[in-house]
C-alpha positions as protocol buffer text, in pm:
chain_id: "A"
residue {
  index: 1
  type: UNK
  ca { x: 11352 y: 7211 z: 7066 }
}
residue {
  index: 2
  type: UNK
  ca { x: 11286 y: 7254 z: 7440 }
}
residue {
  index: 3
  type: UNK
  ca { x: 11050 y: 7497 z: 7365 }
}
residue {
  index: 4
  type: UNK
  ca { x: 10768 y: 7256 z: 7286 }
}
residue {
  index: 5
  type: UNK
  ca { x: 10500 y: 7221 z: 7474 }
}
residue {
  index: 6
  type: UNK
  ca { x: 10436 y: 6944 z: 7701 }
}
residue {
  index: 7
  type: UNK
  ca { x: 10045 y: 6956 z: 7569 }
}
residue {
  index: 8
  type: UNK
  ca { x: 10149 y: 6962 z: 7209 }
}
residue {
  index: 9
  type: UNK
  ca { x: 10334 y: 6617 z: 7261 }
}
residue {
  index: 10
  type: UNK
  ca { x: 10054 y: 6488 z: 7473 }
}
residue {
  index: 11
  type: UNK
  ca { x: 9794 y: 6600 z: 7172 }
}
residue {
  index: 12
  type: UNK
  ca { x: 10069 y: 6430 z: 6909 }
}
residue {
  index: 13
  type: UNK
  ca { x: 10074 y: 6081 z: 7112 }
}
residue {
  index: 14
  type: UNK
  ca { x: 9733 y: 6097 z: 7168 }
}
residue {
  index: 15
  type: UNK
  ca { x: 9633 y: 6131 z: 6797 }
}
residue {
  index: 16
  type: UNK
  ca { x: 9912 y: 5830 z: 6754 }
}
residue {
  index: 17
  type: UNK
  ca { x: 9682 y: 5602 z: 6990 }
}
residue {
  index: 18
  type: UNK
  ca { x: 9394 y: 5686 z: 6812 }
}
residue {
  index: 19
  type: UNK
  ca { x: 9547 y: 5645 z: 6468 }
}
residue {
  index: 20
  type: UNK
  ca { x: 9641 y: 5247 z: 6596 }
}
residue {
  index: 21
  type: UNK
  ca { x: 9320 y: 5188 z: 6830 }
}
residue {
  index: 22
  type: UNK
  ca { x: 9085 y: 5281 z: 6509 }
}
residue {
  index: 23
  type: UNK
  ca { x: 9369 y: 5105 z: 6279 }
}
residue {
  index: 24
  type: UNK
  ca { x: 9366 y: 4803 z: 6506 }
}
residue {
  index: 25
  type: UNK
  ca { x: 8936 y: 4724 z: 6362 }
}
């Protein structure tokens, strides 16, 4: 879909980071 937003797949590899930064303790 090209009709995603660039913010909404920012906010979706953010969350990803955050999932495997707090994952990583």
């Amino acid at each position: 879909d090209a009709s995603i937003d660039q913010s909404e797949v920012l906010n979706r590899i953010v969350s990803s980071v955050c999932t495997l930064l707090t994952k990583d303790e």
